[in-house]
C-alpha positions in Angstrom: 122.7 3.3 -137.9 125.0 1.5 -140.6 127.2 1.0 -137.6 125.1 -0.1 -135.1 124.0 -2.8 -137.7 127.4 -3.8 -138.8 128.3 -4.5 -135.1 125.3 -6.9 -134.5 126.1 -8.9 -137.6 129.3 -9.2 -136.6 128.1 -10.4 -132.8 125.8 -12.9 -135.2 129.2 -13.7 -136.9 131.0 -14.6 -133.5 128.4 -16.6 -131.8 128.0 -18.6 -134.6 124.3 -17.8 -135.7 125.5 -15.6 -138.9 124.6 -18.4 -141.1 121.6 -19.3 -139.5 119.6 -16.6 -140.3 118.6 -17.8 -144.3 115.2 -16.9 -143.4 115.7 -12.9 -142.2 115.8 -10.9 -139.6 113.3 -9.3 -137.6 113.6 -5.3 -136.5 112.2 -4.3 -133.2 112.2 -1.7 -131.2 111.7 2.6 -131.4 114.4 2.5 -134.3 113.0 -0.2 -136.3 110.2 2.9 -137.2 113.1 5.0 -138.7 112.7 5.7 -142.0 114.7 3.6 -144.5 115.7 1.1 -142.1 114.6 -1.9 -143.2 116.9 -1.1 -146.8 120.0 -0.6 -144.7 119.4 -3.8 -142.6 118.9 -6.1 -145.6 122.2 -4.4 -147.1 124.4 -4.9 -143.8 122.9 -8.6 -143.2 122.6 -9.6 -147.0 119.3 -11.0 -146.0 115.7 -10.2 -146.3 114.6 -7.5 -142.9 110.9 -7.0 -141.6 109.7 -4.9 -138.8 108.3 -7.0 -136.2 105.4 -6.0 -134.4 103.5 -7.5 -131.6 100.6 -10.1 -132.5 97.6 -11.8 -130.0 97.4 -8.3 -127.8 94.2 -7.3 -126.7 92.8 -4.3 -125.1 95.0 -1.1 -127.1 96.2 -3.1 -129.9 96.6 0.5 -131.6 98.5 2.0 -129.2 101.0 -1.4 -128.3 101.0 -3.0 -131.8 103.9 -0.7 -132.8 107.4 -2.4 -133.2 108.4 0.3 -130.3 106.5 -2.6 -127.6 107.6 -5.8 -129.5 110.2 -6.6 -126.6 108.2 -5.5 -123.7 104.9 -7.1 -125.0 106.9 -10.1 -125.6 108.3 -10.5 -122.5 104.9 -9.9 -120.9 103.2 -12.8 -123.1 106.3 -14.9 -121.7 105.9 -14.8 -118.3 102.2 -15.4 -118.9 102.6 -18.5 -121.0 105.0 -19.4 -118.0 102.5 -19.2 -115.2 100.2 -21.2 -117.2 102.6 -24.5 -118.0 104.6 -23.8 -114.2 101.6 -22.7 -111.9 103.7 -22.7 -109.2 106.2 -20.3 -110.3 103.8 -17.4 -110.0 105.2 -13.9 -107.9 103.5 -14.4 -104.5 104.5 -12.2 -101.3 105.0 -15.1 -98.8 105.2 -12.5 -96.1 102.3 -10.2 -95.3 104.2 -7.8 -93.5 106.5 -7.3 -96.5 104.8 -4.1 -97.1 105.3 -2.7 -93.7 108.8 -4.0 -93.5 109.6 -1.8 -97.0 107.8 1.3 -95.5 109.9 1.4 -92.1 113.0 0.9 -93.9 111.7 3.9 -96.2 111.1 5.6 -93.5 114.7 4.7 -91.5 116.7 5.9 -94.7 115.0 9.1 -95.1 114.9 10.0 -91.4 118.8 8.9 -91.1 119.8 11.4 -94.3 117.7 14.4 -93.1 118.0 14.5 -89.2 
Protein backbone atom coordinates (compact mmCIF):
# COMPACT_ATOMS: atom_id res chain seq x y z
CA UNK A 1 0.00 0.00 0.00
CA UNK A 2 3.07 2.45 0.86
CA UNK A 3 3.63 2.16 -2.81
CA UNK A 4 0.52 2.62 -4.25
CA UNK A 5 0.40 5.85 -2.09
CA UNK A 6 3.79 7.14 -2.93
CA UNK A 7 2.79 6.88 -6.67
CA UNK A 8 -0.34 9.11 -6.36
CA UNK A 9 1.43 11.73 -4.49
CA UNK A 10 3.85 11.86 -6.94
CA UNK A 11 0.91 12.09 -9.85
CA UNK A 12 -0.34 15.05 -7.33
CA UNK A 13 3.33 16.22 -7.57
CA UNK A 14 3.40 16.30 -11.49
CA UNK A 15 0.00 17.82 -12.20
CA UNK A 16 0.67 20.47 -10.06
CA UNK A 17 -2.09 19.94 -7.26
CA UNK A 18 0.75 18.56 -4.56
CA UNK A 19 0.58 21.84 -2.85
CA UNK A 20 -2.90 22.32 -3.03
CA UNK A 21 -4.05 19.88 -0.87
CA UNK A 22 -3.32 22.08 2.80
CA UNK A 23 -6.63 20.91 3.79
CA UNK A 24 -6.27 16.78 3.38
CA UNK A 25 -7.09 14.16 1.52
CA UNK A 26 -9.94 12.13 1.24
CA UNK A 27 -9.73 7.98 1.09
CA UNK A 28 -12.31 6.15 -0.94
CA UNK A 29 -12.88 3.11 -2.05
CA UNK A 30 -12.73 -0.97 -0.67
CA UNK A 31 -9.08 -0.16 0.56
CA UNK A 32 -9.73 2.94 2.25
CA UNK A 33 -11.45 0.17 5.07
CA UNK A 34 -7.99 -1.46 5.43
CA UNK A 35 -6.77 -1.28 8.62
CA UNK A 36 -4.20 1.38 9.41
CA UNK A 37 -4.60 3.12 6.35
CA UNK A 38 -5.43 6.32 7.17
CA UNK A 39 -1.73 6.44 9.34
CA UNK A 40 0.13 5.43 6.26
CA UNK A 41 -1.72 8.08 4.00
CA UNK A 42 -1.05 11.01 6.36
CA UNK A 43 2.76 9.73 6.44
CA UNK A 44 3.17 9.42 2.55
CA UNK A 45 1.12 12.91 1.83
CA UNK A 46 2.42 14.80 5.04
CA UNK A 47 -1.09 15.88 5.43
CA UNK A 48 -4.04 15.14 7.51
CA UNK A 49 -6.19 11.71 5.67
CA UNK A 50 -10.04 10.90 6.29
CA UNK A 51 -12.09 8.09 4.88
CA UNK A 52 -14.75 9.54 2.87
CA UNK A 53 -18.00 8.08 2.89
CA UNK A 54 -21.12 8.81 1.00
CA UNK A 55 -23.64 11.56 2.55
CA UNK A 56 -27.54 12.57 1.40
CA UNK A 57 -28.33 8.58 0.34
CA UNK A 58 -31.55 7.39 1.04
CA UNK A 59 -33.10 4.05 1.02
CA UNK A 60 -29.93 1.46 2.43
CA UNK A 61 -27.82 4.14 3.79
CA UNK A 62 -26.27 1.00 5.88
CA UNK A 63 -25.51 -0.97 3.34
CA UNK A 64 -24.03 2.11 0.65
CA UNK A 65 -22.71 4.50 3.28
CA UNK A 66 -19.40 2.55 3.37
CA UNK A 67 -16.33 4.29 1.69
CA UNK A 68 -16.42 1.00 -0.67
CA UNK A 69 -19.66 3.11 -2.79
CA UNK A 70 -18.14 6.67 -2.29
CA UNK A 71 -17.32 6.69 -6.19
CA UNK A 72 -20.19 4.96 -7.57
CA UNK A 73 -22.73 6.86 -5.21
CA UNK A 74 -21.04 9.83 -6.34
CA UNK A 75 -21.27 9.51 -9.69
CA UNK A 76 -24.94 8.49 -9.41
CA UNK A 77 -25.72 11.84 -7.33
CA UNK A 78 -23.93 13.51 -10.45
CA UNK A 79 -25.68 12.60 -13.14
CA UNK A 80 -28.80 13.30 -11.10
CA UNK A 81 -27.91 16.79 -10.12
CA UNK A 82 -27.16 16.99 -14.02
CA UNK A 83 -30.67 16.05 -15.24
CA UNK A 84 -32.08 18.45 -12.87
CA UNK A 85 -29.96 21.94 -14.07
CA UNK A 86 -29.78 20.33 -18.10
CA UNK A 87 -33.27 18.63 -18.41
CA UNK A 88 -32.66 17.99 -21.77
CA UNK A 89 -29.70 15.91 -21.39
CA UNK A 90 -31.55 12.99 -19.95
CA UNK A 91 -30.87 9.11 -21.59
CA UNK A 92 -33.95 8.79 -23.82
CA UNK A 93 -34.20 5.89 -26.61
CA UNK A 94 -35.20 8.05 -29.56
CA UNK A 95 -35.85 4.85 -31.45
CA UNK A 96 -38.54 2.37 -30.32
CA UNK A 97 -37.37 -0.36 -32.27
CA UNK A 98 -33.97 -0.05 -30.60
CA UNK A 99 -34.79 -2.99 -28.55
CA UNK A 100 -35.74 -5.21 -31.42
CA UNK A 101 -32.82 -3.97 -33.52
CA UNK A 102 -30.35 -5.23 -30.36
CA UNK A 103 -32.24 -8.70 -30.15
CA UNK A 104 -31.86 -9.57 -34.07
CA UNK A 105 -28.31 -8.63 -33.98
CA UNK A 106 -28.16 -10.99 -30.75
CA UNK A 107 -29.67 -13.35 -32.48
CA UNK A 108 -27.48 -12.95 -35.98
CA UNK A 109 -24.16 -13.27 -33.95
CA UNK A 110 -25.06 -16.24 -32.09
CA UNK A 111 -26.70 -18.04 -35.03
CA UNK A 112 -23.53 -17.05 -37.32
CA UNK A 113 -20.93 -18.65 -34.44
CA UNK A 114 -22.97 -21.88 -33.92
CA UNK A 115 -24.40 -22.98 -37.31
Amino acid sequence: MDEILSLARQELSKSGLGEKIPSGVVLTGGCSALEGITELAEEVFESPVRRGSPIHVGGLQDVVRSPMYATGVGLVLFGFSQTRVHPQSRFRIRDESIFGRVKQRMREWFFGEFE
